[in-house]
C-alpha positions as CSV (number, residue, x, y, z in Angstrom):
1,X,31.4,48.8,33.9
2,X,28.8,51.4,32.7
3,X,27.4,53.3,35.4
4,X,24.7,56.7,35.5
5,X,27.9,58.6,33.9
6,X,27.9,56.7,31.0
7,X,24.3,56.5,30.7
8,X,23.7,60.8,31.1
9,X,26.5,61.3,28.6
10,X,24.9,59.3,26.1
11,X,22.0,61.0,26.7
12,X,23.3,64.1,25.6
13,X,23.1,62.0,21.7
14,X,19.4,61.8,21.8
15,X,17.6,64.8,19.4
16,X,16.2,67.2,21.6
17,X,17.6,66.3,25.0
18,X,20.6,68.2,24.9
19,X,20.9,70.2,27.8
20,X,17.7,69.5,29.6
21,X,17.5,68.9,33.6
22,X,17.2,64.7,33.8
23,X,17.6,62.6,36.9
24,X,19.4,59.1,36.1
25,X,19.1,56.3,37.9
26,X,20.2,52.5,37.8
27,X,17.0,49.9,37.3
28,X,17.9,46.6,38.9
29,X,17.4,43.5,36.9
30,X,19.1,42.3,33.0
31,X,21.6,39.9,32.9
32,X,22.7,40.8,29.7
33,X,22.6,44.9,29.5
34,X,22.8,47.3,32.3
35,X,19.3,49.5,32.2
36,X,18.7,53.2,33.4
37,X,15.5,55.0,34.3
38,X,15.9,58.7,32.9
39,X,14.0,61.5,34.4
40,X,13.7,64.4,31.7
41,X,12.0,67.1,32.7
42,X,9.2,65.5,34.6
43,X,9.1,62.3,31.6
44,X,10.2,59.1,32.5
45,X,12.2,56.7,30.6
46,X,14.2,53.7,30.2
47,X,17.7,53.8,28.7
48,X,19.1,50.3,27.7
49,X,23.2,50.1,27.5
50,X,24.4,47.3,25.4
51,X,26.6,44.6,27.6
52,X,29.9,43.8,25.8
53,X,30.1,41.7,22.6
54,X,26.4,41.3,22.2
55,X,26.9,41.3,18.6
56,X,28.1,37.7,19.6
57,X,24.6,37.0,21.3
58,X,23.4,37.1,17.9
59,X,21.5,40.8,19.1
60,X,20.9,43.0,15.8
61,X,20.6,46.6,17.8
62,X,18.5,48.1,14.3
63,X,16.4,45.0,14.5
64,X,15.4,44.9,18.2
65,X,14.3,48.8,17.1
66,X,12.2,48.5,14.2
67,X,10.6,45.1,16.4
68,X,10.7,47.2,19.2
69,X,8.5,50.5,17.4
70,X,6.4,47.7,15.9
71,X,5.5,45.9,19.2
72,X,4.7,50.1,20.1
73,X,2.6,50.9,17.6
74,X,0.9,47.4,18.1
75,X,0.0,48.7,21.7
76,X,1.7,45.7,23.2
77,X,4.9,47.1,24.1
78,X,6.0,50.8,25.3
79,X,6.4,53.7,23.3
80,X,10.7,54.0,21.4
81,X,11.3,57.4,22.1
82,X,14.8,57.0,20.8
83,X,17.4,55.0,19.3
84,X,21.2,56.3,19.2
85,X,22.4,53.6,16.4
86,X,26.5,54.6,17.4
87,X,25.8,52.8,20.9
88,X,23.1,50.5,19.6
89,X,20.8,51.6,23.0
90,X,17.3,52.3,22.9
91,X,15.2,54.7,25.2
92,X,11.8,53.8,25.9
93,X,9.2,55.2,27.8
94,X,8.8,54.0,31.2
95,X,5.5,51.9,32.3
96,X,4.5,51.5,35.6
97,X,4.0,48.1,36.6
98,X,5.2,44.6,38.2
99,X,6.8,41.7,36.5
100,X,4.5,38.7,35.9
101,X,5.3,35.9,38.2
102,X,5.3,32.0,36.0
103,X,1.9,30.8,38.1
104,X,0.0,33.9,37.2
105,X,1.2,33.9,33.4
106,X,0.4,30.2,33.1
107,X,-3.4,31.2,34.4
108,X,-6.2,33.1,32.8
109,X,-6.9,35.8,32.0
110,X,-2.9,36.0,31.1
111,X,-2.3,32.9,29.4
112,X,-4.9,34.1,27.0
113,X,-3.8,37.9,26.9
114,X,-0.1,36.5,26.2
115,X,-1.1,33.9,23.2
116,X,-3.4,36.9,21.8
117,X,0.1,39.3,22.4
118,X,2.4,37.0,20.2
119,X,-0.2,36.0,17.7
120,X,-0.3,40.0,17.1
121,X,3.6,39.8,16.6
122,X,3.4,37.0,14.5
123,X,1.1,38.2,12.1
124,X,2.6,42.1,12.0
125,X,4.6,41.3,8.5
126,X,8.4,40.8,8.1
127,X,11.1,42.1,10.2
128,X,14.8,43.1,8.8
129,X,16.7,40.5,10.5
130,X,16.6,36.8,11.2
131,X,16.4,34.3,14.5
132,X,16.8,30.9,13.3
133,X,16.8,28.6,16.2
134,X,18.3,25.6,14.5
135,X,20.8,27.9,13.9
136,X,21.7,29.4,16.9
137,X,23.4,26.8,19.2
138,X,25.9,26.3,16.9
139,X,27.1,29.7,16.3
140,X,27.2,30.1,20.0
141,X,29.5,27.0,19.8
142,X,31.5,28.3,17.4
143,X,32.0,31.6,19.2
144,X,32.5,30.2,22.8
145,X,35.3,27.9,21.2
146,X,36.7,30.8,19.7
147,X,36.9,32.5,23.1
148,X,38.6,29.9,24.7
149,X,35.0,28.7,26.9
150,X,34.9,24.7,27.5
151,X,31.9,22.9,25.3
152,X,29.7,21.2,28.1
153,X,29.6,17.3,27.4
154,X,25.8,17.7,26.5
155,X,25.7,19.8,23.4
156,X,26.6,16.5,21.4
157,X,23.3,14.7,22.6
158,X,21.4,18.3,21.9
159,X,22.9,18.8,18.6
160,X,21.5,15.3,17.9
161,X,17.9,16.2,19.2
162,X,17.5,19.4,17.4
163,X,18.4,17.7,13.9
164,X,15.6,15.2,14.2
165,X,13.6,18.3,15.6
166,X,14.6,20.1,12.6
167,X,13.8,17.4,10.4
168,X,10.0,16.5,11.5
169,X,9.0,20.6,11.7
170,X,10.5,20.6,7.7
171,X,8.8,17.2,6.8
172,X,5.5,20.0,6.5
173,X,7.9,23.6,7.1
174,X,6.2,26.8,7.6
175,X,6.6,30.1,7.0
176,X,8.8,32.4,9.1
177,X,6.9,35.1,11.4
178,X,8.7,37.8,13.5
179,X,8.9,36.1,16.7
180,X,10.1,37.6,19.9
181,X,12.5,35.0,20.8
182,X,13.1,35.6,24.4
183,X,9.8,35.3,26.5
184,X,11.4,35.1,30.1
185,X,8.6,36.4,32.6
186,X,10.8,39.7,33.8
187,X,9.7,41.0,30.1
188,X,6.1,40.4,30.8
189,X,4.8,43.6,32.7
190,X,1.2,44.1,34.4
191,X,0.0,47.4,34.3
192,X,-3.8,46.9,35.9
193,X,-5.8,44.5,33.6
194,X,-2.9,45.4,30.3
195,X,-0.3,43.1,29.6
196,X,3.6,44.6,28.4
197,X,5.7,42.7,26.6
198,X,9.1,44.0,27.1
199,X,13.1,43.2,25.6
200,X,13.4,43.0,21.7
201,X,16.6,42.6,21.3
202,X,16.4,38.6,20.1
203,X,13.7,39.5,17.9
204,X,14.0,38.3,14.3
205,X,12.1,36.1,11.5
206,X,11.7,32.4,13.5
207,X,9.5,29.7,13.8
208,X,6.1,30.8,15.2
209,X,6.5,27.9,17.3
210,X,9.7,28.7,19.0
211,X,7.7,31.5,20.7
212,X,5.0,29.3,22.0
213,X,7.5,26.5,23.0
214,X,9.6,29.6,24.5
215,X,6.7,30.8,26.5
216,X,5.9,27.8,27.4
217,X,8.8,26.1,29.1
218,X,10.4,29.6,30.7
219,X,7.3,30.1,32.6
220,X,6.7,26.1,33.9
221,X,3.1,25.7,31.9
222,X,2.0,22.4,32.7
223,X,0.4,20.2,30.0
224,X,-3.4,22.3,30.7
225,X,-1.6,25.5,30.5
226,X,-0.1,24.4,27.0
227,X,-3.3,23.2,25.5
228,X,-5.1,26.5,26.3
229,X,-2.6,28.2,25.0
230,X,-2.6,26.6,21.7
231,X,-6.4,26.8,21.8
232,X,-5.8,30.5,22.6
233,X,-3.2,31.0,19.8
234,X,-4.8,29.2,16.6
235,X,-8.7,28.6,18.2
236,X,-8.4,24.5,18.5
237,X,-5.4,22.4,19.5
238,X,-4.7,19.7,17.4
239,X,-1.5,16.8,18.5
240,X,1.0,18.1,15.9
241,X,0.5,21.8,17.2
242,X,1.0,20.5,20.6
243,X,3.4,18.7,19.5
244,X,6.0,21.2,17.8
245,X,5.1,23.4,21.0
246,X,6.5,20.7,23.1
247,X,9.4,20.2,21.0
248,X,10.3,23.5,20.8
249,X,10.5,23.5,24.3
250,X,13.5,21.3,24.3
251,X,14.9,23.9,21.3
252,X,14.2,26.7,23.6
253,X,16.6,25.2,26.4
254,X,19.4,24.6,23.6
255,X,19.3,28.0,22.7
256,X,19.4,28.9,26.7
257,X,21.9,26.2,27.4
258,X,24.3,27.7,24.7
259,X,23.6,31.3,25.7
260,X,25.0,31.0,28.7
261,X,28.1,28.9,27.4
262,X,29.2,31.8,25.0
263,X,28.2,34.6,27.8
264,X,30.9,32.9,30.1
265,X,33.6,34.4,27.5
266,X,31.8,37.7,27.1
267,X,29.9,39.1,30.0
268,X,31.0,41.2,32.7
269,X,28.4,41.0,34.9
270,X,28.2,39.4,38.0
271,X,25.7,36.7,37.0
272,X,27.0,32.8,37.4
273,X,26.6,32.0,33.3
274,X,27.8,28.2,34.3
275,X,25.0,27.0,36.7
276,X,22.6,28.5,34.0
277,X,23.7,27.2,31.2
278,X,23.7,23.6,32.8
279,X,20.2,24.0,34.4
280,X,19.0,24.5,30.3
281,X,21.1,21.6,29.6
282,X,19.8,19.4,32.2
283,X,16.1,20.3,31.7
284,X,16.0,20.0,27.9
285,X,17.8,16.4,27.8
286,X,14.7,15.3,30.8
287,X,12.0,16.5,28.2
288,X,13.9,14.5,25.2
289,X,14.4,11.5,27.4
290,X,10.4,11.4,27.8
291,X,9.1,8.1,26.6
292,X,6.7,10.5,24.3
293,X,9.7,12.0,22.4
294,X,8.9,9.8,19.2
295,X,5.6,10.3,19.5
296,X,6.5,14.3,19.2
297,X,8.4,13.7,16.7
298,X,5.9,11.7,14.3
299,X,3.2,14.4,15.4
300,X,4.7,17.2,14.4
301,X,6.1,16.2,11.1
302,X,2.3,15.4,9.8
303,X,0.6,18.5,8.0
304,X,-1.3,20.8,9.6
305,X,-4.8,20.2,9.3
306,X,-7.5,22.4,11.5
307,X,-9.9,20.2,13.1
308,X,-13.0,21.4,11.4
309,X,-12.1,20.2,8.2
310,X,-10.9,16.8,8.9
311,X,-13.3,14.3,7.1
């Protein structure tokens, strides 16, 4: 298991550091990479190792870089210092700060500050790579299967809910925005009255919506929180942008659920992948089992039509 060892000899890889006096240090917290805070010469850092197999996680290491400099230079994210592409880590400067706890992000002034922080992503041009989260469960499927990892009885029932999702977003489909993908309140950071927005590595090209469902749902927003952060995100809420939030809520919890299927044939860390993945399962078949499911459904597949210009 990687350990300050591994982390100062891959140091040694990053241009310019070669040599110089550097304190390392395990960061607790990740249950999906192991994370270091560097000391060089008086700088702090953060140095990310890769867990095992998170190719299989769907993680594109050059893609959570270039989203990663992008979110930088956008001022929501901390400065890449480096990337060493042969171990697929990236070292970032280090921010002081506390994680966000759920009831503060689902509050103003952070609920706004956070829907202000993605719509910035969203609108930042293309990225290289690609998240699709229709996509995802099923890969994770295939891959758990092929590591020998029993199929929970649910994903049958879920697979049925995401096609009719799938179906009502692509009766009026929209374009594809770099999302973040993975909007978990440990990678929100408060730094004073700034909010960081931390861990690229699912980044890709996704469904704008994905990330406000994502948000959402990972950080309990009750039905208030969600409207203002529609409002927030696009200025008015309407019922079918409500309504794809809310179903991508139950997307959101696939992806989770499935994630922590495959990671019970991959992961060596000491993190019970089972419970989690079962707690996603559980939650997401509550939300489709809502007697407004149709509703969502009919909601979101209409067009999308911005308030001031209905007749």
């Amino acid at each position: 298991m990687p350990g300050p060892d591994d982390a100062a000899a891959l140091l040694d890889l990053v241009p310019g550091w070669t040599g110089r006096a550097r304190i390392v240090g395990p960061l607790a917290g990740g249950i999906t990479n192991r994370n270091f805070l560097v000391d060089v010469d008086g700088e702090p850092c953060v140095l990310r190792l890769p867990g095992k197999d998170t190719d299989l996680l769907l993680i594109d290491r050059a893609v959570e870089h270039a989203a990663a400099q992008r979110a930088a230079h956008l001022g929501i994210a901390p400065e890449v210092v480096a990337f060493v592409p042969e171990a697929g880590s990236l070292v970032t400067r280090f921010v002081a700060g506390e994680s966000l706890p759920p009831e503060h992000l689902a509050t103003s002034p952070w609920l706004e500050r956070a829907g202000e922080t993605l719509r910035a992503f969203h609108e930042s041009g293309p990225l290289p790579g690609a998240f699709d989260c229709f996509r995802v469960p099923a890969r994770h499927h295939a891959d758990a299967r092929r590591r020998g990892v029993g199929i929970p009885a649910e994903y049958e029932d879920a697979t049925d809910r995401a096609a009719a999702i799938e179906a009502a977003f692509a009766a009026h489909p929209e374009p594809r925005c770099p999302c973040h993908d993975d909007l978990l309140n440990a990678n929100f950071l408060r730094d004073g009255d700034r909010l960081w927005l931390l861990d690229w590595e699912y980044a890709g090209m996704n469904d704008r919506y994905f990330d406000l469902g994502n948000l959402a749902t990972n950080n309990d927003f009750d039905a208030e929180a969600e409207v203002a952060l529609v409002e927030t995100y696009f200025g008015a809420a309407t019922p079918r942008r409500l309504a794809r939030l809310r179903l991508m809520k139950i997307m959101s919890d696939f992806r989770e659920a499935m994630w922590g299927v495959v990671q019970q044939g991959i992961s060596t860390l000491d993190f019970d992948y089972r419970s989690y993945a079962a707690e996603h399962f559980d939650r997401l078949l509550r939300h489709a089992a809502d007697p407004g499911y149709g509703r969502l459904l009919d909601e979101a597949a209409q067009p999308d039509v911005p308030p001031a210009t209905r007749a």
